[in-house]
C-alpha angles and dihedrals in degrees: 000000000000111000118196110262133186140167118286111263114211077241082068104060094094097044085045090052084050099057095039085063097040095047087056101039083057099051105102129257091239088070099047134351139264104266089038098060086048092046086052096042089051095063087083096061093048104100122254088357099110097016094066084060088035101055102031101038133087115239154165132228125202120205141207128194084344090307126118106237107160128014137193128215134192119196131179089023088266111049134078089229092182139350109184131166127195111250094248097050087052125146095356091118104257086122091051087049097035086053097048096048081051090053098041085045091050091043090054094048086062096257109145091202150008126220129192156166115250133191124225085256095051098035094081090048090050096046087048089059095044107266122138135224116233092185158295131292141175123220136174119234102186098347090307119122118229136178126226146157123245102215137185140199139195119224101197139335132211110241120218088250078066093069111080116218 
């Protein structure tokens, strides 16, 4: 299904912080625990945390019904920085479409490749859509230990028919 998208708008920051809360406080308790969706969660309401993303970054937006329900962002130029989607828009495909217009953006402003920190819930979606994972970390948000994948893409590589004798 293809969902209207367009650039983020600085009008957008508060409904994005929304959806950023309500797209972890719906992922299921089977996933992560208690304390770590709220640590997580909580990372909105910290100050500067999300704006410096928010307002130097480069991001989508997919409607639907003329609402905002999942966003991308890219910051620094290379990196997925979020891609959140709000419970209820949920495997509908606005992060699939949201994450290809980010990597053909990016591709068009010259980036060979993108990285980024994925959670255990975006990691499946990534690798689908040929991204790799480099490896594993653990971090701490709030104290809370969680696990992710660091993963890469390439964006486009030049084939040796490229090269003229």
């Amino acid at each position: 299904m293809s969902f209207q998208k367009r650039s983020i708008l600085e009008s957008d920051h508060k409904v994005l912080k929304d959806i950023y809360v309500d797209a972890i406080e719906s992922i299921s308790s089977n996933d992560y625990t208690y304390e770590q969706i709220q640590a997580w969660a909580s990372k909105s309401y910290l100050p500067g945390l999300l704006d410096k993303c928010l307002t130097q970054g480069k991001g989508w937006a997919s409607l639907e019904k003329g609402e905002i329900v999942a966003f991308a962002m890219r910051y620094p130029s290379n990196r997925l920085a979020l891609l959140y989607c709000r419970g209820i828009a949920k495997k509908k495909g606005h992060a699939t479409g949201l994450l290809r217009k980010i990597e053909e953006e990016a591709s068009q402003d010259g980036e060979k490749y993108l990285v980024t920190e994925a959670s255990f819930l975006s990691q499946p979606l990534l690798s689908k859509m040929g991204w790799h994972i480099l490896f594993q970390e653990e971090i701490l948000i709030a104290g809370i230990p969680f696990k992710r994948h660091r993963m890469k893409k390439i964006l486009f590589e030049v084939c040796s028919s490229d090269y003229h004798q």
